[in-house]
GUROFI-91177 format. One record per residue (C-alpha): residue number from 0; residue in three letters; z, y, x. Coordinates in Angstrom, 3 decimals. Each point is the difference from the previous one (the first is absolute). Example, Ala and Ser with C-alpha at 12.3 -4.5 7.8 and 13.67 -1.06 7.14 Angstrom:
<nodes>
lodren | sevex | Z | Y | X
0 | ala | 7.800 | -4.500 | 12.300
1 | ser | -0.660 | 3.440 | 1.370
</nodes>
This chain:
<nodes>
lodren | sevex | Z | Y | X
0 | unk | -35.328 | -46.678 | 18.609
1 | unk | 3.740 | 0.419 | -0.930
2 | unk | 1.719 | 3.357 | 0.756
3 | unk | -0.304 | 1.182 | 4.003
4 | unk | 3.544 | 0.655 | 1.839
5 | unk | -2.063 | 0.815 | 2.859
6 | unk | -2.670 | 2.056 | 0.492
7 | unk | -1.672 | 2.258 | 2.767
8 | unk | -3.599 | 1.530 | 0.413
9 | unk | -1.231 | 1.009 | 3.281
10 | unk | 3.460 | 0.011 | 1.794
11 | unk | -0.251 | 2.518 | 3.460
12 | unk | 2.964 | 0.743 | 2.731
13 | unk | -1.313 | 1.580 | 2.873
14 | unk | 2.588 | 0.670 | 3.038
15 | unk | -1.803 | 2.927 | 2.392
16 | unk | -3.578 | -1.863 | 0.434
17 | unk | 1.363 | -3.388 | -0.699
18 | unk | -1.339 | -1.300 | -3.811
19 | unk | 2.824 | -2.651 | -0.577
20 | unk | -1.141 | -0.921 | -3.514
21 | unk | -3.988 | 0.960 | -0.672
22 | unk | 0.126 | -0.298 | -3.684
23 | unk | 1.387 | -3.317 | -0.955
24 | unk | 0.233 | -0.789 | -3.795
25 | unk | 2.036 | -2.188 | -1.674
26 | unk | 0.806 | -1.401 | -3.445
27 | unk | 2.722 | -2.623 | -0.743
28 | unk | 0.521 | -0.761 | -3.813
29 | unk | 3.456 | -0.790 | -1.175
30 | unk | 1.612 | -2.889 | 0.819
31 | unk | -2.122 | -1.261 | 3.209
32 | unk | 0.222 | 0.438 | 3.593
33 | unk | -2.712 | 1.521 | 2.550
34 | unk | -0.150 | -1.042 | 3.001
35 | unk | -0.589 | 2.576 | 2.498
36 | unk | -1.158 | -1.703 | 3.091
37 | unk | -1.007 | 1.252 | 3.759
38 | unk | 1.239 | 0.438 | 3.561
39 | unk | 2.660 | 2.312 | 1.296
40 | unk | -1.530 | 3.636 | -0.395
41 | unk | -2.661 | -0.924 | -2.813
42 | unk | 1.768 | 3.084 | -2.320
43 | unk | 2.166 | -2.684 | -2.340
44 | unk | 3.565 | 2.037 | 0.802
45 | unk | -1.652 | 3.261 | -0.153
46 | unk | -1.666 | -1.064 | -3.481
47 | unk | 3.320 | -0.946 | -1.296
48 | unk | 1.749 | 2.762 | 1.240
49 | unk | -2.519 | 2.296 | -2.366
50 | unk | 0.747 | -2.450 | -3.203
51 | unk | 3.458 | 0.211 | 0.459
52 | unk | 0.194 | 4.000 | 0.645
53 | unk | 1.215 | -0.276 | 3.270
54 | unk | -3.011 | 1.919 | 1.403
55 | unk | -2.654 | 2.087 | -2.321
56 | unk | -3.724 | -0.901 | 0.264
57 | unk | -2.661 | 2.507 | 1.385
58 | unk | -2.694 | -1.347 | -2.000
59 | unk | 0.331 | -2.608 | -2.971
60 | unk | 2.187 | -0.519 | -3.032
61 | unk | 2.248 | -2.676 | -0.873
62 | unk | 2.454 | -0.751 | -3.270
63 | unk | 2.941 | -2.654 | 0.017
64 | unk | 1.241 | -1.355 | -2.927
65 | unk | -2.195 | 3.078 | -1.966
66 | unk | 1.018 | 2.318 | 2.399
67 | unk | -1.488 | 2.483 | 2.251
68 | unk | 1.787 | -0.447 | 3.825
69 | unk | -0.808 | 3.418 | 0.654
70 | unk | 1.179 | 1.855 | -3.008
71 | unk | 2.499 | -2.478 | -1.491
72 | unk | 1.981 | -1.106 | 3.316
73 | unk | 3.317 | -0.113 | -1.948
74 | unk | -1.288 | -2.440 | -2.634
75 | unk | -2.166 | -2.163 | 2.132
76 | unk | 3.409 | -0.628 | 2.189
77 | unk | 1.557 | -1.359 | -2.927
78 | unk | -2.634 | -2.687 | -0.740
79 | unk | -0.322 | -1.148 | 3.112
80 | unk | 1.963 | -2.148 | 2.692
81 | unk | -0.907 | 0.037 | 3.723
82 | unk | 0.521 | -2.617 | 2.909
83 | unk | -0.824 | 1.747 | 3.088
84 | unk | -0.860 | -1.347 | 3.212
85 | unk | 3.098 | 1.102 | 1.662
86 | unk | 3.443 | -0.665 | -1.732
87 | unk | 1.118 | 2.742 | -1.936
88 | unk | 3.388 | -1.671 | -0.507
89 | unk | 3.359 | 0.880 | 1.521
90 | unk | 0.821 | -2.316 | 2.986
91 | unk | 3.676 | 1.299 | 0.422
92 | unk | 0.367 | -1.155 | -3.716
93 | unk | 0.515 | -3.277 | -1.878
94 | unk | -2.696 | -1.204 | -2.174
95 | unk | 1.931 | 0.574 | -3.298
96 | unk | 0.907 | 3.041 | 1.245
97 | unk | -3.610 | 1.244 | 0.254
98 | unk | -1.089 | -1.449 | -3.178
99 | unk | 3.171 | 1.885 | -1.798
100 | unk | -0.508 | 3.488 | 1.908
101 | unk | -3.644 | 0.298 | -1.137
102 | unk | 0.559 | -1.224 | -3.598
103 | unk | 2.579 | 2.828 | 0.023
104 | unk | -2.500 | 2.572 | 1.727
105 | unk | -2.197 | -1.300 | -3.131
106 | unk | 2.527 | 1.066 | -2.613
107 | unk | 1.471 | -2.960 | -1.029
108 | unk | 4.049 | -0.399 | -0.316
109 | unk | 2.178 | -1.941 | 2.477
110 | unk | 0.250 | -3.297 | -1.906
111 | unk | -3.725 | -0.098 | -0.599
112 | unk | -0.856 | 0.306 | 3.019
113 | unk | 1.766 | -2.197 | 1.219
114 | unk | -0.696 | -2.353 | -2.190
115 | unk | -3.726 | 0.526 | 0.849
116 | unk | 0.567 | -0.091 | 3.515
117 | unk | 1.549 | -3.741 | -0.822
118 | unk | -2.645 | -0.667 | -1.630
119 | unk | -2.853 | 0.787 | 2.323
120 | unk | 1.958 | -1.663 | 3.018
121 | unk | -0.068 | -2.912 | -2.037
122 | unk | -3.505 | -0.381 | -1.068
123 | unk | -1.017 | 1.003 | 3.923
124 | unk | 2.015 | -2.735 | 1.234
125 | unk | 2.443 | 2.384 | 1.881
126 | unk | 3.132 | -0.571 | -2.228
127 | unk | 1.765 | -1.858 | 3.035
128 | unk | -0.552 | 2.869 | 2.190
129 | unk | 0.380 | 2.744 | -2.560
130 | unk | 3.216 | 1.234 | 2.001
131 | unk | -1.932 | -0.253 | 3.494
132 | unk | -0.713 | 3.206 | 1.881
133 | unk | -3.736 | 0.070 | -0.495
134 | unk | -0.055 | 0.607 | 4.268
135 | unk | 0.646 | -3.999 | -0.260
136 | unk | -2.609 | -0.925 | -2.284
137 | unk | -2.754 | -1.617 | 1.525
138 | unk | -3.977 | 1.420 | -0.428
139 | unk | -0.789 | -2.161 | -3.560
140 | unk | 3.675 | 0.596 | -0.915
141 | unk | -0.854 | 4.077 | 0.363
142 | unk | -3.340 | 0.499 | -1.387
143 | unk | 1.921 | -2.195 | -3.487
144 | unk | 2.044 | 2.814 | -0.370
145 | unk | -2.088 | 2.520 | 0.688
146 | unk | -2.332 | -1.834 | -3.054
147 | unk | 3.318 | -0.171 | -1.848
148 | unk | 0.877 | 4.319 | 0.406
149 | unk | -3.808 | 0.756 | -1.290
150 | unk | 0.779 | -2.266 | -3.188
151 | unk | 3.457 | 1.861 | -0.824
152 | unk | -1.960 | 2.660 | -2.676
153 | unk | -2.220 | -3.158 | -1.202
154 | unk | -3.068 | 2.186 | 0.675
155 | unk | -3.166 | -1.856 | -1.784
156 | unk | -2.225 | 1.084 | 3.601
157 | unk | 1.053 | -1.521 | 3.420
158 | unk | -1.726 | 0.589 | 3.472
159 | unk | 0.965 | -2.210 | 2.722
160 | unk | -1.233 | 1.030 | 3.424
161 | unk | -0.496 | -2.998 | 2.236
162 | unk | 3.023 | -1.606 | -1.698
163 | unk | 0.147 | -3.120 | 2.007
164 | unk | -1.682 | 1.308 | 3.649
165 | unk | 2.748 | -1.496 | 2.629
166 | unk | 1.202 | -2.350 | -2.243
167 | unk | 0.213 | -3.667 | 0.930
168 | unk | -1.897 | -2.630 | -2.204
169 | unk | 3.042 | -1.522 | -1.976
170 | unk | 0.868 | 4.101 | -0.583
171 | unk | -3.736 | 1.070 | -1.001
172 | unk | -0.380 | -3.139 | -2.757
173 | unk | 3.429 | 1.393 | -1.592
174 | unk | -0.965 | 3.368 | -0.113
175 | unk | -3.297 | -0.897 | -1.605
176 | unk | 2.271 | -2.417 | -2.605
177 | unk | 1.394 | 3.135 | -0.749
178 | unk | -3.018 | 2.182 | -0.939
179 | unk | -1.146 | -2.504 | -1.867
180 | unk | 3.494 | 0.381 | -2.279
181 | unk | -0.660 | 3.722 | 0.037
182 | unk | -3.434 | -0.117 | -1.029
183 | unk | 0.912 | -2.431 | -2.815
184 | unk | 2.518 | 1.867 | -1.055
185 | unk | -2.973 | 2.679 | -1.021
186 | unk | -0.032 | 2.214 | 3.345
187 | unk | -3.425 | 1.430 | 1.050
188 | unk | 0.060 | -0.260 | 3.810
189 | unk | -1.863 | 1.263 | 2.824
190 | unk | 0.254 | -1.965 | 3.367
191 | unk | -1.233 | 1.148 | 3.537
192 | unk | -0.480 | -2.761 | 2.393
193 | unk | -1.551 | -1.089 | 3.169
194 | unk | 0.099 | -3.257 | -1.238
195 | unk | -2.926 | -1.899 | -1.536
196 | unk | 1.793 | -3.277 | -1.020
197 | unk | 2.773 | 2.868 | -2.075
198 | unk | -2.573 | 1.617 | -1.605
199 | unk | -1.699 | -3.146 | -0.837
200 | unk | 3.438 | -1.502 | -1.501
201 | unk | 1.022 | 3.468 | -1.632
202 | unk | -2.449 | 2.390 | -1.846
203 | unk | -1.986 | -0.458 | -2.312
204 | unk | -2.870 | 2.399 | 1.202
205 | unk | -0.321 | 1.222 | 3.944
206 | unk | -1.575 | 2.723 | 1.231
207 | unk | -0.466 | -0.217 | 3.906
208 | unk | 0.362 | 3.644 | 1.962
209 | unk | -0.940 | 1.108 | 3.657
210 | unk | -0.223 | 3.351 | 1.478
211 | unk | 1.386 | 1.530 | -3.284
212 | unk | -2.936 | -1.447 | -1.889
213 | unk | 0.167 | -2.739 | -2.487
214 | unk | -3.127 | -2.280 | 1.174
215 | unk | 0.612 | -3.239 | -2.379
216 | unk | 1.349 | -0.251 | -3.312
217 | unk | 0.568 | -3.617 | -2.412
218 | unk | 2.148 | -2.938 | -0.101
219 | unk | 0.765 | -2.108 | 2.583
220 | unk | -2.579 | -2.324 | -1.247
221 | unk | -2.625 | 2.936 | -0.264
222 | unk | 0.448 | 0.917 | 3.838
223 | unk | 0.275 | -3.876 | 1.431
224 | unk | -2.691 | -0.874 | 2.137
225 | unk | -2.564 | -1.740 | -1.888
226 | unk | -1.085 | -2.901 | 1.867
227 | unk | -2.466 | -0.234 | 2.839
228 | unk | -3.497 | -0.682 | -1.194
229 | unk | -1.579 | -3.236 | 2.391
230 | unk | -2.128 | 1.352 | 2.434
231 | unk | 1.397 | 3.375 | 0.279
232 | unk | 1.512 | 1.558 | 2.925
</nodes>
């Protein structure tokens, strides 16, 4: 197996009696995507939230890119880029102006990032409204740049949560064009989605989660339906 970005063993987050995540485990090897598939409430967020240090486990381990999320928080958040399910953009600011304000909070000088923020509108297909008040931007338009600001350290791990739930058709089939790029470009990515037919176009493996518990695991050819044997019911 080549070298695991991801990994997690027996992941736990309990809120008061609630068990959101009942010990899911994961392993995603470099360079491929996981699909993490189930409904609204199945303990994808919360699972990503715990791989990407936002919240700390109560039971479990996991390492990201060779690190531990619990003891290493500082270098895990520089390997990794996140695409949440809510914006996490400016609205009151132009795209470019985004893209240029967190290559700056990232370290780099003016004319690089700007130069990077050019270059990010560009390959997103956003260079023509680059100096649009994000507030104008419609829902595919958004969730681009918000792919685009988790790409300005080039991390090597990405999660996108639900990246294309609300999107329209013509919006979700661009997006996906786009992961495709990322992925090819060597980026190990893990994807949550209610979607079958994303999963089924995206990741290489899928595991398949409800009530915090991870109940199928394969590829999308493993977990088809086989079909129906004559005479059964």
């Amino acid at each position: 197996m080549s070298e695991l970005m991801i990994e997690a063993e027996g992941l736990v987050k309990r809120y008061g009696d609630a068990e959101a995540v009942a010990g899911v485990s994961l392993a995603v090897p470099a360079g491929t995507v996981l699909g993490v598939l189930g409904p609204n409430g199945a303990g994808k967020t919360t699972t990503v939230r715990m791989l990407t240090t936002l919240t700390a486990p109560d039971a479990g381990w996991a390492r990201v890119a060779g690190h531990d999320v619990v003891r290493e928080t500082g270098a895990v958040r520089a390997k990794i880029g996140v695409t949440a399910q809510d914006a996490t953009v400016d609205v009151l600011l132009t795209g470019r102006q985004n893209l240029t304000m967190i290559g700056r909070l990232s370290g780099l000088r003016r004319t690089d990032a700007r130069r990077l923020a050019a270059a990010l509108l560009d390959r997103f297909g956003l260079a023509d409204a680059a100096d649009r008040v994000v507030k104008a931007y419609s829902g595919g338009m958004r969730r681009r740049l918000d792919l685009a600001a988790g790409l300005v350290i080039r991390p090597p791990v990405l999660f996108l949560d639900e990246p294309t739930t609300g999107l329209d058709p013509a919006s979700r089939v661009r997006m996906w064009s786009v992961i495709r790029e990322l992925v090819a470009d060597g980026a190990t990515v893990l994807l949550t989605t209610q979607y079958l037919d994303e999963a089924d176009e995206l990741a290489d493996r899928i595991v398949v989660v409800d009530h915090g518990r991870v109940i199928a695991a394969g590829t999308a050819a493993e977990l088809r339906p086989g079909p129906a044997v004559p005479g059964s019911r």
